[in-house]
Each structure stands twice: as C-alpha cells, then as structure tokens.
C-alpha positions in Angstrom: -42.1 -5.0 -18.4 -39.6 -8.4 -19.0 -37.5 -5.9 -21.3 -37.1 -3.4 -18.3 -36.9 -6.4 -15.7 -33.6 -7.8 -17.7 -32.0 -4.2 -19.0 -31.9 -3.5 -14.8 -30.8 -6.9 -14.3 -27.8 -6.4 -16.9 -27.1 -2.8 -15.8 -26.6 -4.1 -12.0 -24.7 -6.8 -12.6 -22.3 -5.0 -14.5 -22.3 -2.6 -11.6 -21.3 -5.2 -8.8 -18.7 -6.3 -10.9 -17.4 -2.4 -10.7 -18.5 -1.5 -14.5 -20.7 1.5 -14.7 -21.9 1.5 -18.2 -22.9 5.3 -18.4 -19.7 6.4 -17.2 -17.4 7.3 -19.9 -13.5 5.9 -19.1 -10.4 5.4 -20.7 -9.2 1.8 -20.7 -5.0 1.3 -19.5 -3.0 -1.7 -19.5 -0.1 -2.5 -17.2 2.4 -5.5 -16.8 3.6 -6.5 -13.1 5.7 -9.1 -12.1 3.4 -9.4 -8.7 0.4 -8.3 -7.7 0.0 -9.8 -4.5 -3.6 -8.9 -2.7 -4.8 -6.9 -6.1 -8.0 -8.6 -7.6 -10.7 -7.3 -10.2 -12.6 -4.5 -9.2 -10.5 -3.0 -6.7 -9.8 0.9 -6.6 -7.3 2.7 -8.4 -5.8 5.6 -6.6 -3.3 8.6 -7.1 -2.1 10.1 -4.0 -5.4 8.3 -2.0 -7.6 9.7 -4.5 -9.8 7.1 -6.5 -9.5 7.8 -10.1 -10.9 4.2 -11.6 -10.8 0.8 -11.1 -9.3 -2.8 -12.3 -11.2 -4.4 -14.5 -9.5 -7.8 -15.3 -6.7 -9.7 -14.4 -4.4 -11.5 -17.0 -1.3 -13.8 -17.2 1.1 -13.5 -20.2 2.9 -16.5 -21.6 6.2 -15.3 -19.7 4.6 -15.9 -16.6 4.0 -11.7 -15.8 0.6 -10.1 -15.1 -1.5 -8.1 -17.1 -3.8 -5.4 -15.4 -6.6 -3.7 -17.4 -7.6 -0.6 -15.7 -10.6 1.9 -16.3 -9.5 5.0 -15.3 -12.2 8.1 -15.6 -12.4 11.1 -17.9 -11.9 13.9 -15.7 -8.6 13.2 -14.3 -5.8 14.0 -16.8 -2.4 12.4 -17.7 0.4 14.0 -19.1 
C-alpha cells in the first residue's frame, strides 16, 4: 500500500509541475535575449494551438536565456 501511496505521490507531483510521465515528447531547446512574463510550465502554442510546454528555465554565461521545451509527438516539424 506505502509503494502505491509514494508512486501516486511522485506521479502528481511531476504533474503539477506540467511533466506527464506517460506522455511521450520530444525535448527542444531555445536561446532568448528576454523572456519577460515566460516561466516554467507555461503553454507552448502554434497559431493558439497548445503543442507542449516549458520545462526549465536557464541563464547562459553571456547573460541570454535558455528555454527547454517539451513539445508532443503528434505534431510534426519540418
């Protein structure tokens, strides 16, 4: 019963941080200058469609941003 009790408790914390782990996703990276109002865990969207969302928020040594993005399966890139 403890093992179930802490596999939920893992699986929803992930979740409110905006990680599903049984979704499959491809992870992008991106490097901005500014990103003001853009924080972890918000929606990623193409043309007000969401296709993933921003997992973690990094700052380089030359003071720019780096944005790591989960974006899902289905939607394709050329």
């Amino acid at each position: 019963m403890s093992v179930v009790a802490i596999a939920l408790f893992i699986f929803g914390y992930n979740f409110l941080k905006g990680k599903n782990l049984l979704e499959n996703s491809r992870t992008f990276y991106a490097v901005y200058e500014q990103v003001e109002g853009l924080s972890a865990s918000a929606a990623v969207t193409i043309n007000g469609l969401q296709v993933g969302s921003v997992t973690d928020i990094e700052i380089l040594p030359n003071t720019n941003l780096l944005v790591t993005m989960n974006i899902n399966n289905d939607f394709p890139f050329s």
